[in-house]
C-alpha positions as CSV (number, residue, x, y, z in Angstrom):
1,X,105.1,96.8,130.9
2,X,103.8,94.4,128.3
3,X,100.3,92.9,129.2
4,X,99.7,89.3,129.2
5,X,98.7,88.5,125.3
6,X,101.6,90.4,124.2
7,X,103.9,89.0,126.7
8,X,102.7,85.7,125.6
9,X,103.3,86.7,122.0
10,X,106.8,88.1,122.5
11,X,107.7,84.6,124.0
12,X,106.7,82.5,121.6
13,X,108.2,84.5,119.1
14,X,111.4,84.5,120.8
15,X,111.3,80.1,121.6
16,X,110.4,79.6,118.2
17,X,113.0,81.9,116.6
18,X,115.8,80.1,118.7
19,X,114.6,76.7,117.6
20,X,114.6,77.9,113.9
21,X,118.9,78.6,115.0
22,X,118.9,74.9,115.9
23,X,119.3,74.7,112.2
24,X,123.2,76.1,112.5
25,X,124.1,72.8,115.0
26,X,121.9,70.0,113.1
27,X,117.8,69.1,112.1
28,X,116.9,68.5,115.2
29,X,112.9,68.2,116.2
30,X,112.9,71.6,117.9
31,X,113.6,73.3,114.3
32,X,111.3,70.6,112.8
33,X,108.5,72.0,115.0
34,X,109.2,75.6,114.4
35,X,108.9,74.9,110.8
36,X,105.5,73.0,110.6
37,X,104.3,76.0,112.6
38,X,105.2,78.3,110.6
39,X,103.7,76.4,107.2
40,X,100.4,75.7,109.3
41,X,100.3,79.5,110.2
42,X,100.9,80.4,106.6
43,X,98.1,78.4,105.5
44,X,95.8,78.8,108.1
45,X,96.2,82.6,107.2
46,X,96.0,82.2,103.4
47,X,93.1,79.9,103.5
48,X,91.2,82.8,105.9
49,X,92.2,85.7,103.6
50,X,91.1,83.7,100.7
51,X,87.4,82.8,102.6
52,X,87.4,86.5,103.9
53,X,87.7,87.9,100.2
54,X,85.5,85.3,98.9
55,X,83.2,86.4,101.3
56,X,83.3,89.9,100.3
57,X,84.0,90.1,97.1
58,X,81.1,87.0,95.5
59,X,79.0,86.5,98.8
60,X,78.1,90.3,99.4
61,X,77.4,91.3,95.4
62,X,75.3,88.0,94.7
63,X,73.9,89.2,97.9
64,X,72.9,92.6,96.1
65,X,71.9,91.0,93.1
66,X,74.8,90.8,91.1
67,X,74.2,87.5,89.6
68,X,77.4,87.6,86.7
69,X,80.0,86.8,89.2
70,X,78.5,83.4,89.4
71,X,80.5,82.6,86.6
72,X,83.9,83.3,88.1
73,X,82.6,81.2,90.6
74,X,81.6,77.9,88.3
75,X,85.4,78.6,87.1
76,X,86.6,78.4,90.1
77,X,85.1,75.4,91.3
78,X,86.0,73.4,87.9
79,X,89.6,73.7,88.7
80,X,88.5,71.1,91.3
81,X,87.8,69.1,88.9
82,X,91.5,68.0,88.7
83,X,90.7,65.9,91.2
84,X,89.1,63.3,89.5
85,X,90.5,61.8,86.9
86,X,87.0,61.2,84.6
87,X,86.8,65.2,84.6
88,X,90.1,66.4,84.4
89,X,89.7,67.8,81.3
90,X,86.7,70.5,82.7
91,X,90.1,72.2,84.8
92,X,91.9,73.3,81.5
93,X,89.1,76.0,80.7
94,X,89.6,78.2,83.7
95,X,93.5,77.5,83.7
96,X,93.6,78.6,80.0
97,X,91.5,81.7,81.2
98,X,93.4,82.3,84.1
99,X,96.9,82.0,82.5
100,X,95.8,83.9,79.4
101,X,94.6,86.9,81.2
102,X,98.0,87.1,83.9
103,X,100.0,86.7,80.5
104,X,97.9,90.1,79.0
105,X,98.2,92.0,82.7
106,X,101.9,90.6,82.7
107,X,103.3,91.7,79.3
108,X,101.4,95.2,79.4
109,X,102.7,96.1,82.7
110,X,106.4,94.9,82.0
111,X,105.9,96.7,78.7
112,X,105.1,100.2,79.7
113,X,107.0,99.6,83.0
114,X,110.4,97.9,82.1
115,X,110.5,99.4,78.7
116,X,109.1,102.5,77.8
117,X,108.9,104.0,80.9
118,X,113.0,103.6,81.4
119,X,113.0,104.4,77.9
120,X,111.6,107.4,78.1
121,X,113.8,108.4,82.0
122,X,117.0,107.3,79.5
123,X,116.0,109.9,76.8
124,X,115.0,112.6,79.0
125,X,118.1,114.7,78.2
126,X,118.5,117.6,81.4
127,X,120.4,120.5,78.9
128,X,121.7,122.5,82.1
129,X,124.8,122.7,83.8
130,X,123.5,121.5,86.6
131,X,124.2,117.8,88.7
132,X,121.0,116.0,86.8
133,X,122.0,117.3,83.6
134,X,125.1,115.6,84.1
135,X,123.6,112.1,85.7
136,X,120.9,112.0,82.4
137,X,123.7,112.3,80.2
138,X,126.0,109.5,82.2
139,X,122.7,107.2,82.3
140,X,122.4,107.6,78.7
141,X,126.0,106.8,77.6
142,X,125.6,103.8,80.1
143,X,122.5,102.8,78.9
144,X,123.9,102.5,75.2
145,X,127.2,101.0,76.3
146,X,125.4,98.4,77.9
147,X,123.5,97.6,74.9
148,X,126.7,97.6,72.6
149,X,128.3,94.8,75.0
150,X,125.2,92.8,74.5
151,X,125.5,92.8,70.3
152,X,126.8,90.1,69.9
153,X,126.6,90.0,65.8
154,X,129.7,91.9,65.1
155,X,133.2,91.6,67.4
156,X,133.8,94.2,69.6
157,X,136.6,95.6,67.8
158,X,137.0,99.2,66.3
159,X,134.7,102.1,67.3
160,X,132.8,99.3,69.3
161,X,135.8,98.4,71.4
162,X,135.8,101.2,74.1
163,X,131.7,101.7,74.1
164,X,131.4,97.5,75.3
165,X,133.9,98.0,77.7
166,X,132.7,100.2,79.2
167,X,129.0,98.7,79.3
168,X,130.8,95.7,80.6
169,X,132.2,98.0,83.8
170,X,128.6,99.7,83.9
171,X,127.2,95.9,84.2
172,X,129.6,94.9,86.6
173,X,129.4,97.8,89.0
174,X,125.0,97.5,89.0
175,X,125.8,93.6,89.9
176,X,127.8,94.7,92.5
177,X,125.9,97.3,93.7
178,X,122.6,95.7,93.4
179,X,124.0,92.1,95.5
180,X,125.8,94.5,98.0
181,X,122.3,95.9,98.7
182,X,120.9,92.7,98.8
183,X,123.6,91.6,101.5
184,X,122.9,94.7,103.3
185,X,118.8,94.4,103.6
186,X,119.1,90.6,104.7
187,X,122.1,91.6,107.3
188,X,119.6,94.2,109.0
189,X,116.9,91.6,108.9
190,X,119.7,89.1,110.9
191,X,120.6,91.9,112.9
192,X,117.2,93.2,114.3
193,X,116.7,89.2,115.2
194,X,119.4,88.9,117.3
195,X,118.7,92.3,118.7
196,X,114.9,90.8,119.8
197,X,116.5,87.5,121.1
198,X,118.8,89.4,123.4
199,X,116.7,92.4,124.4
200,X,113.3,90.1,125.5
201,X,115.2,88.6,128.8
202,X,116.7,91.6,129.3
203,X,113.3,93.0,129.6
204,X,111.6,90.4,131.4
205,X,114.6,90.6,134.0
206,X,113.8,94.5,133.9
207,X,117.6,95.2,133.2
208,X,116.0,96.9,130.6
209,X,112.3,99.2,130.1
C-alpha cells in the first residue's frame, strides 16, 4: 500500500496527465491548467538548481577564500544590465565571453567526437574472417559511398555511378532506421502513460496490488 504523500503524488500525476489528453478533443482550461503547472514547476525547479549551484559553487569557495570567482560573478550580474536601456551595452562583454568559450568547448568536442573519433572506428580495418571483420569492412565501403553521393562536382556517371547509389541506399536505410527508432522510443513513452492511467484506479480499487 502506497502511503499518503505518494498516494497524493500518484493522483495528481494521474489528473493532470488526463487533462494534458484534453488536448485530443479541444483547448479547453483543464489542459490550460495542466500546462502553466508544468512551466511553473519547470521554473520553480531551474531557478532552485541554479540558487543551489550558486550556492555551492561561488558562496562556499569565497567562503574559503577564493576571492577570483568574484569575477564570474560581476559577469554574471552585467548580463542584467540588458535591462536598462542606458547600460545595455555593459551585457555584450560577458555574452561575447560566454558564446566564445561554448563555441571553443563546442567545436573541440564535435571535432574529436563527430570526426576523428568515427574516423578512426571507419578505418579500423578487423583482417580476420570473423563477423567484425566483415562489419568494418561493410562500414567502410558505406562510409565512402556515402561520401561519393555527396560530391556533387562531377555527375555521377562512370566508376562513380554504382559507389553513389549505393550511398544513396546506405542513406536511406540510416533515415529509416534512425526515424523508426525514434517512433519506437516515443511509442513506449505513450505506452507506459496509458499503462499508469489505467493501472492507478485499478490499484486504488485493489483489483490490483
Amino acid at each position: 500500500m502506497m502511503d499518503s504523500i505518494q498516494l497524493f503524488g500518484q493522483l495528481t500525476l494521474w489528473l493532470l496527465t488526463l487533462m494534458v489528453f484534453t488536448i485530443l478533443w479541444k483547448e479547453s482550461p483543464l489542459y490550460r491548467f495542466a500546462e502553466h503547472t508544468y512551466v511553473a514547476l519547470a521554473v520553480g525547479h531551474t531557478l532552485n538548481m541554479g540558487l543551489d549551484s550558486l550556492g555551492r559553487n561561488i558562496g562556499s569557495p569565497l567562503a574559503a577564500g577564493k576571492y577570483l570567482l568574484v569575477i564570474p560573478v560581476i559577469l554574471g550580474l552585467l548580463m542584467y544590465a540588458r535591462l536598462y536601456r542606458k547600460y545595455d551595452w555593459l551585457s555584450r562583454f560577458p555574452i561575447s565571453l560566454l558564446v566564445g568559450v561554448a563555441m571553443g568547448v563546442a567545436v573541440t568536442g564535435a571535432v574529436y567526437g563527430q570526426l576523428l573519433a568515427q574516423l578512426e572506428s571507419t578505418m579500423r580495418i578487423v583482417a580476420k574472417p570473423t563477423l567484425d571483420g566483415v562489419n568494418s569492412i561493410l562500414i567502410l565501403i558505406f562510409v565512402v559511398s556515402g561520401l561519393i553521393y555527396f560530391t556533387f562536382s562531377r555527375e555521377h556517371t562512370g566508376p562513380l555511378n554504382i559507389p553513389s547509389k549505393i550511398g544513396r541506399y546506405v542513406l536511406l536505410a540510416a533515415f529509416g532506421a534512425s526515424f523508426a527508432g525514434s517512433i519506437a522510443t516515443r511509442l513506449g513513452v505513450f505506452l507506459s502513460v496509458i499503462k499508469m492511467l489505467v493501472e492507478f484506479p485499478l490499484k486504488i480499487l485493489g483489483v490490483i496490488p
